[in-house]
C-alpha positions as CSV (number, residue, x, y, z in Angstrom):
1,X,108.3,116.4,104.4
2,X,110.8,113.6,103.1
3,X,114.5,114.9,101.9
4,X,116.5,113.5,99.7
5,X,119.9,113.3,98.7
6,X,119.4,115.1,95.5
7,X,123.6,114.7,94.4
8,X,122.2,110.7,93.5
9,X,120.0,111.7,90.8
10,X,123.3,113.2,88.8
11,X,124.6,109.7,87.7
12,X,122.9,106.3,86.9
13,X,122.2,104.5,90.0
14,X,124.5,102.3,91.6
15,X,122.4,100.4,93.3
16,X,122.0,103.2,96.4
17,X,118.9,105.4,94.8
18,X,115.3,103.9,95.8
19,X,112.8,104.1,93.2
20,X,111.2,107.1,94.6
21,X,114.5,109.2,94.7
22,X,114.6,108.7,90.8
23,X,111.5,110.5,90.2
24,X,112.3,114.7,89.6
25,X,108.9,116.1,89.9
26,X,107.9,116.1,92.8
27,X,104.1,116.6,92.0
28,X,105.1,112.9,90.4
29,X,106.0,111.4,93.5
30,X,103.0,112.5,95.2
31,X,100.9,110.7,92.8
32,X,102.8,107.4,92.5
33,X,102.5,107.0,96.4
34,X,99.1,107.6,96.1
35,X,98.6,105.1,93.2
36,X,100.7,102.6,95.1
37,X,98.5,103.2,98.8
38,X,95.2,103.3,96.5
39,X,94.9,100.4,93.5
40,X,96.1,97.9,94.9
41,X,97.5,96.8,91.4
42,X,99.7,94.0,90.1
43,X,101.1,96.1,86.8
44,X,104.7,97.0,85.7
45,X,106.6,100.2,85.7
46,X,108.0,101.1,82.2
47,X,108.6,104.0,80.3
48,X,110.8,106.4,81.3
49,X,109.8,107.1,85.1
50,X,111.3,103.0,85.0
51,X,113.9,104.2,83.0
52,X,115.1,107.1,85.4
53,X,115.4,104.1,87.7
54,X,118.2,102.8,86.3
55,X,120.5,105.9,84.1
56,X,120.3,109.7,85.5
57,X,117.0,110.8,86.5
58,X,114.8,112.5,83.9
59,X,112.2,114.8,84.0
60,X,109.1,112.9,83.0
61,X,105.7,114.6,84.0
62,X,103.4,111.1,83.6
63,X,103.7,107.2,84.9
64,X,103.0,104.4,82.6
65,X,102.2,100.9,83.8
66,X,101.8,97.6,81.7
67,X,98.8,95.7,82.9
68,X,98.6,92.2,80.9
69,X,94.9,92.9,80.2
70,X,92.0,95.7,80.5
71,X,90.7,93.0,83.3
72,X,93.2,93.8,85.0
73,X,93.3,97.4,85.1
74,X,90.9,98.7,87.9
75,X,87.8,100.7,87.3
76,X,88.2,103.2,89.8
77,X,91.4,103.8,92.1
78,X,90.6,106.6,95.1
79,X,91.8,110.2,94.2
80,X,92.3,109.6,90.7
81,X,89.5,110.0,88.3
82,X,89.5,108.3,84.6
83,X,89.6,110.7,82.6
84,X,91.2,108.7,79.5
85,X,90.3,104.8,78.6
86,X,93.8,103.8,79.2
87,X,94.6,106.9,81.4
88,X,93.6,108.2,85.2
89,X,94.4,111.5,86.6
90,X,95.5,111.8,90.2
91,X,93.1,114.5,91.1
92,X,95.7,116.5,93.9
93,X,98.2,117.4,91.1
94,X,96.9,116.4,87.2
95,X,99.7,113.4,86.9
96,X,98.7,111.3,84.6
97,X,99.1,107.4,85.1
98,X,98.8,105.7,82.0
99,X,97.4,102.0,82.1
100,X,99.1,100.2,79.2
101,X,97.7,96.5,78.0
102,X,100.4,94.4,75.4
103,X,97.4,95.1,72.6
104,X,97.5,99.2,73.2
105,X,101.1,99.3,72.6
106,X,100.9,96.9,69.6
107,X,103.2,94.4,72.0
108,X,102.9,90.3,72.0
109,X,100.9,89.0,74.7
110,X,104.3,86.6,75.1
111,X,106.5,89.5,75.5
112,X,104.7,91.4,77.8
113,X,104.5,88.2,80.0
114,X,108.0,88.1,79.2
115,X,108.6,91.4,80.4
116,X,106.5,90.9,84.1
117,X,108.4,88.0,84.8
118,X,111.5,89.6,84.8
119,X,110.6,92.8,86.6
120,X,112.1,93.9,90.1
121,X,109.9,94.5,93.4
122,X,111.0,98.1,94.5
123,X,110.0,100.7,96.9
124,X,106.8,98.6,96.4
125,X,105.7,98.6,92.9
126,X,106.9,96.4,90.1
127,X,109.1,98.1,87.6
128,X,110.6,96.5,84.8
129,X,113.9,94.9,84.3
130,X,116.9,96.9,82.2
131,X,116.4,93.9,79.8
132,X,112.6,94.2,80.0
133,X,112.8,97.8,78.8
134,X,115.1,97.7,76.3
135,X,113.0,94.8,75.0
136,X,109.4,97.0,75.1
137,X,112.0,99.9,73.3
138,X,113.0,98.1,70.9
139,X,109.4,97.3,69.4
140,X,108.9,101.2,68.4
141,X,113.0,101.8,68.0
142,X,112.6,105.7,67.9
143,X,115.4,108.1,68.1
144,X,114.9,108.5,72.2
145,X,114.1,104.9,72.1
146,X,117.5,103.9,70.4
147,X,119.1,106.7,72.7
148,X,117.6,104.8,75.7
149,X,118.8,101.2,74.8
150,X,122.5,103.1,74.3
151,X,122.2,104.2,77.8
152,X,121.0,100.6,79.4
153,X,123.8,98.8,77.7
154,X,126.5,101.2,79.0
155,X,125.4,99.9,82.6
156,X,126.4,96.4,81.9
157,X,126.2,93.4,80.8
158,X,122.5,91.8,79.7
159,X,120.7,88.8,79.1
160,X,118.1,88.7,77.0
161,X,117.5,85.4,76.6
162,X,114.2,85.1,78.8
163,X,112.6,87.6,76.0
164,X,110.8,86.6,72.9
165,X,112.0,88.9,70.5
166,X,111.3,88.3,66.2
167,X,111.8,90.3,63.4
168,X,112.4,93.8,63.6
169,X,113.0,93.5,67.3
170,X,115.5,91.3,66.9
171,X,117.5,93.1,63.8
172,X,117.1,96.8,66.2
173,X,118.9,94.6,69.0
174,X,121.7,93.5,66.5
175,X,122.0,97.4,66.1
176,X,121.8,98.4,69.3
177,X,124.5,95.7,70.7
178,X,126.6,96.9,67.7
179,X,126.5,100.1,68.1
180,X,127.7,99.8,72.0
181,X,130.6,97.9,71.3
């Protein structure tokens, strides 16, 4: 059994928690070191197991990953079964990994392109920038989403420059940035 230094998850990370030390549940960990071992995928970690990479930890029960097309999302992975057209289920503990394309999350195909080449190689698996999720968050700009960006921006600053942002993207940054200073 792997320990952890549990005292790292109480504070955003700096720089000292792995990837896999940001994740709660461990039923979560089991099945992202499963996915990792078993589809042998080129996607990127967002939502908000990426999230808990980067601010304190939170308790997320599924994994979503951005592929940049359904060709690129595998048919099958080994010991998860597709149970969803976007989603597998690791079959050991019901986690549910959620295969994202730029189209399912009504997100430019420029963006999301955007948002892989800017994403961080860690503990094995790609996860996206702090730029690159405040950029997919501010495309929906819900309360938790808003809530999210607040907590990125206090870590820093960003550049968002390598991000092709328009309309209401752009006026939510505005917002956001204002709202932090």
């Amino acid at each position: 059994m792997r320990y952890r230094d549990i005292r790292n998850c109480n504070t955003k990370n700096n720089g000292s928690r792995t990837l896999m030390e940001s994740i709660l549940v461990p039923e979560v960990d089991k099945a992202i070191m499963d996915w990792k071992h078993n589809s042998q995928c080129n996607a990127v970690l967002i939502g908000g197991l990426a999230l808990s990479y980067y601010i304190k930890p939170r308790y997320t029960m599924d994994v979503d990953f951005l592929f940049m097309g359904l060709e690129q999302i595998p048919n099958s992975v080994p010991g998860f079964k597709r149970h969803r057209k976007l989603a597998f289920e690791h079959n050991k503990t019901g986690v549910e990994i959620e295969v994202l394309t730029p189209n399912s999350i009504n997100m430019s195909e420029e963006l999301a392109h955007d948002i892989n080449n800017t994403a961080l190689e860690k503990d094995g698996l790609i996860i996206a920038s702090r730029e690159g999720l405040i950029a997919a968050k501010l495309l929906r700009y819900s309360l938790q989403d808003q809530a999210d960006i607040a907590e990125l921006l206090k870590l820093g600053p960003i550049d968002m420059n390598a991000f092709h942002l328009s309309g209401n993207a752009l006026k939510n940054l505005k917002t956001s940035l204002d709202a932090a200073l």
